[in-house]
SERO-4910 file (N, C-alpha, C, O; in steps of 0.05 Angstrom, whole numbers):
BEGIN
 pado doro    nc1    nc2    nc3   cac1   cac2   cac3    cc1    cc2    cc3    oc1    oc2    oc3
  Unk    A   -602    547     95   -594    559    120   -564    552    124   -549    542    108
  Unk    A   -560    559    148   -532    563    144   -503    554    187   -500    561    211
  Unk    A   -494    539    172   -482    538    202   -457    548    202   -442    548    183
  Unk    A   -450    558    232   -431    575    238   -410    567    261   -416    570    284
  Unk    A   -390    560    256   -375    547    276   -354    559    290   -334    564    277
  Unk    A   -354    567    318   -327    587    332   -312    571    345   -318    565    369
  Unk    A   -290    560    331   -269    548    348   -249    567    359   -234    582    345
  Unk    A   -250    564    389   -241    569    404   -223    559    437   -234    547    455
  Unk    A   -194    567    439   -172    561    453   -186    569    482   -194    592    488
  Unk    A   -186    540    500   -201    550    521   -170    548    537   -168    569    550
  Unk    A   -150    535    541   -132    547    556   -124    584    562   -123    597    582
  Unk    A   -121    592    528   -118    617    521   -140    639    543   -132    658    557
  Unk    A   -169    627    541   -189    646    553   -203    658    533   -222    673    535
  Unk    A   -192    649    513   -214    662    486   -246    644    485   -255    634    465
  Unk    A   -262    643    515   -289    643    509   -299    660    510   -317    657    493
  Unk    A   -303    692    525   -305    713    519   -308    721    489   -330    723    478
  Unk    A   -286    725    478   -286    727    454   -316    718    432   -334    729    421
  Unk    A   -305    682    438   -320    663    423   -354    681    432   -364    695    414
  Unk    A   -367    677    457   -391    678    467   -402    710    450   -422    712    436
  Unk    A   -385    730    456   -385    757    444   -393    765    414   -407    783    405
  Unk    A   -375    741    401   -380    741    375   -403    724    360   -408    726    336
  Unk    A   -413    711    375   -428    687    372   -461    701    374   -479    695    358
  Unk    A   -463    721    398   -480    738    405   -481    766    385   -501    779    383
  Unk    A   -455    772    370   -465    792    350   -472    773    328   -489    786    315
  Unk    A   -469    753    319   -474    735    292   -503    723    292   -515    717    272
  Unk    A   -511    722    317   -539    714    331   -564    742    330   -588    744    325
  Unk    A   -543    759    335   -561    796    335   -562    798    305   -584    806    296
  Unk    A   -545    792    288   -541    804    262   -556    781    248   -579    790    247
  Unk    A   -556    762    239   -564    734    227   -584    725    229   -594    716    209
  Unk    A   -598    723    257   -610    697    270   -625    679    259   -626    654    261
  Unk    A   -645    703    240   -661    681    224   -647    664    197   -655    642    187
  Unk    A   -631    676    191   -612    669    164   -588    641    174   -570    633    158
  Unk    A   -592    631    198   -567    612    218   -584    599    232   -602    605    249
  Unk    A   -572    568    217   -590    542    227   -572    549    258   -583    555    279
  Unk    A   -544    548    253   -537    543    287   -506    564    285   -491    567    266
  Unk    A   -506    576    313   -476    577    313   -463    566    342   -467    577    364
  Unk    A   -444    538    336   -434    529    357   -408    547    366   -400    569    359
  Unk    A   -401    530    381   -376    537    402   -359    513    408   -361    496    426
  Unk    A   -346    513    393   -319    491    392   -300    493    413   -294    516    419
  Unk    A   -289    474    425   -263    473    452   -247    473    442   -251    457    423
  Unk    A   -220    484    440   -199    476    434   -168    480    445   -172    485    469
  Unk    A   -150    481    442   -121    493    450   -104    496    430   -114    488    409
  Unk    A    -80    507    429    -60    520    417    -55    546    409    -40    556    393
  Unk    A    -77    560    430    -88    588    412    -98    593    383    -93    611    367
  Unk    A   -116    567    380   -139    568    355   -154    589    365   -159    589    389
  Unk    A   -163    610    348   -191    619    343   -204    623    319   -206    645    310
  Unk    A   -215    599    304   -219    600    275   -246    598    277   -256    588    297
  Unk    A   -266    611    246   -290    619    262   -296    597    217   -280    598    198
  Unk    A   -310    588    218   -321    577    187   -356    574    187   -376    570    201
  Unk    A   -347    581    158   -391    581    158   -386    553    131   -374    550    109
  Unk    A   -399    540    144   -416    512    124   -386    508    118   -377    507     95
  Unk    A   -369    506    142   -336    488    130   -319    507    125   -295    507    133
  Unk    A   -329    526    109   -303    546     89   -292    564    118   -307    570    137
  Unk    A   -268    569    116   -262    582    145   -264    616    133   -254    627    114
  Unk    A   -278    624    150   -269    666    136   -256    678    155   -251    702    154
  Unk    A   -245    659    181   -227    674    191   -216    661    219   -227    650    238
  Unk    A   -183    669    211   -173    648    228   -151    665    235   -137    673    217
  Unk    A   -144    673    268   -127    694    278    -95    688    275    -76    698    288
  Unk    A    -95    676    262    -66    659    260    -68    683    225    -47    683    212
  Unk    A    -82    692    218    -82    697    186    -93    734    192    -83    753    180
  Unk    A   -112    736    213   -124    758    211   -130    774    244   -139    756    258
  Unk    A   -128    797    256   -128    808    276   -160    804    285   -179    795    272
  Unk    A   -158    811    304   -188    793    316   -211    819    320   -211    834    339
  Unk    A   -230    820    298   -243    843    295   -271    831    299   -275    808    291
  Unk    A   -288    841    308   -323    827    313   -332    842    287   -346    829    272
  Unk    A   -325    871    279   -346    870    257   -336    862    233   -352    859    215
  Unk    A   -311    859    229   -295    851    207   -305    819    213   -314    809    192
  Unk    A   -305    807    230   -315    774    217   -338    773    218   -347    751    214
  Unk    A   -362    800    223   -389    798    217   -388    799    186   -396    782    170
  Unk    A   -380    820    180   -377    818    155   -368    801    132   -377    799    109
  Unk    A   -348    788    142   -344    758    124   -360    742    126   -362    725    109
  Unk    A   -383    740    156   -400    719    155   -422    731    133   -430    716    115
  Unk    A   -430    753    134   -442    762    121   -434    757     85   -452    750     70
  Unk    A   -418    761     80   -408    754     50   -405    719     49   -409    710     27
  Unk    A   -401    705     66   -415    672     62   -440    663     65   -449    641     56
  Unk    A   -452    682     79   -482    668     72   -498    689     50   -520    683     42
***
């Protein structure tokens, strides 16, 4: 199984985001995902990693829900 981690910039307001994406990875996954948390953070992080490896981090990539479904999907 498999865990899923959304770090996210709560100064920024990216929990929306985080909760949104967390809820399609939960619709799409569920049974295939021991967990997916929700990380606090600041600096305008929003890096999202399955079992550590990061598949996406907005500092690298534009902030797409089915484009990082799909990388979650190609790590597990």
């Amino acid at each position: 199984m498999t865990d899923v981690e959304i770090e996210y910039c709560v100064p920024c307001g990216f929990l929306n985001r985080a909760s949104d994406l967390a809820e399609a990875l939960l619709s799409a996954f569920g049974d295939d995902l021991d967990r997916v948390s929700l990380v606090t953070g600041d600096h305008g992080v929003f890096r999202v990693t399955v079992d550590g490896d990061v598949v996406f981090d907005k500092d690298e990539d534009d902030y797409d829900v089915d484009a990082i479904t799909r990388e979650v999907r190609d790590a597990i």
